[in-house]
C-alpha positions as CSV (number, residue, x, y, z in Angstrom):
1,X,-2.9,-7.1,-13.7
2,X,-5.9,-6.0,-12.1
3,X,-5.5,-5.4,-8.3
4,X,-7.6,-3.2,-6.3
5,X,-5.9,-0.8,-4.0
6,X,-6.8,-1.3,-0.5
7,X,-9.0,1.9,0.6
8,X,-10.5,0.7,3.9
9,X,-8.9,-0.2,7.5
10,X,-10.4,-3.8,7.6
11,X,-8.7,-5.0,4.5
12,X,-5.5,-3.1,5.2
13,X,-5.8,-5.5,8.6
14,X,-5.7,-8.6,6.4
15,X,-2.1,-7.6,5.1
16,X,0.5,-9.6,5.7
17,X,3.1,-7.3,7.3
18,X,5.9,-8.7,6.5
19,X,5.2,-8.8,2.9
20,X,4.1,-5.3,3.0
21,X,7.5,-4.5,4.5
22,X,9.1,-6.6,1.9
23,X,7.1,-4.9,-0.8
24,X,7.4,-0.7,0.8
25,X,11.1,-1.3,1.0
26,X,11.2,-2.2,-2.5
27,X,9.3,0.3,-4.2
28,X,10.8,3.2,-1.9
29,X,13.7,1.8,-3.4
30,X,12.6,2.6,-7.0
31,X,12.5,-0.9,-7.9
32,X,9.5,-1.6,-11.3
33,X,5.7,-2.3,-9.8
34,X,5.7,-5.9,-9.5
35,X,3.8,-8.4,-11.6
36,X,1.2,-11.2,-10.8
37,X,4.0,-13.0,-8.9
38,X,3.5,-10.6,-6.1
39,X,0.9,-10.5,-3.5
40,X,-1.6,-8.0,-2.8
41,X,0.8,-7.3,0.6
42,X,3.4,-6.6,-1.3
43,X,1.9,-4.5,-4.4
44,X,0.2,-2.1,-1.0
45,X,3.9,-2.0,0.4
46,X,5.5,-1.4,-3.0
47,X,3.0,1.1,-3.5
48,X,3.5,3.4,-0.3
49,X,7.0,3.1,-0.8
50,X,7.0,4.2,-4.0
51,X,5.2,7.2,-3.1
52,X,7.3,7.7,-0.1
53,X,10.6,7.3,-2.1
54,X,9.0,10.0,-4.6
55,X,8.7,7.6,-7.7
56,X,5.2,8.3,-8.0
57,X,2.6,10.6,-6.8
58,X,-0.1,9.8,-4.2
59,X,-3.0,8.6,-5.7
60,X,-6.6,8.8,-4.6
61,X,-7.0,5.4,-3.3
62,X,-3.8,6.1,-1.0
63,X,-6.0,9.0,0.0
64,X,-8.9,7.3,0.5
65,X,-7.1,4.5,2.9
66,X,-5.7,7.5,5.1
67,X,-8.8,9.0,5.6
68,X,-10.0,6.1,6.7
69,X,-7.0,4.4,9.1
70,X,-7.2,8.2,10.7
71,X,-11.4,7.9,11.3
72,X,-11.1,4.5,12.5
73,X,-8.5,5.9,15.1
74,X,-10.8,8.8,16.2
75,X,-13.4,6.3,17.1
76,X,-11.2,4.1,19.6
């Protein structure tokens, strides 16, 4: 699998929610990373989640998409 993390507000807009929901509630869950049969939504909700259900540390991407959801904010 070779998915890129979402690190930047206009991509993280593309998202479908729903999926993304689908995807965080699994992975805070502890449920495995899913495969290639999983979208990108729902590998960027499994990811959080994961994170957020403290099976796996933050990583710098995660970071990196933080940083910038919070600059983007500032300049509205």
């Amino acid at each position: 699998m070779s998915r890129q993390p979402i690190i930047n507000a206009p991509d993280l807009s593309e998202l479908d929610e729903a999926e993304v929901l689908e995807g965080y509630m699994d992975g805070r869950a502890g449920d495995p990373e899913p495969g290639d049969n999983r979208s990108l939504s729902y590998w960027h909700g499994w990811r959080n989640g994961a994170v957020d259900g403290g099976h796996r540390e933050k990583d710098e991407a995660q970071a990196m998409l933080a940083h910038a959801v919070l600059a983007k904010e500032v300049e509205q």
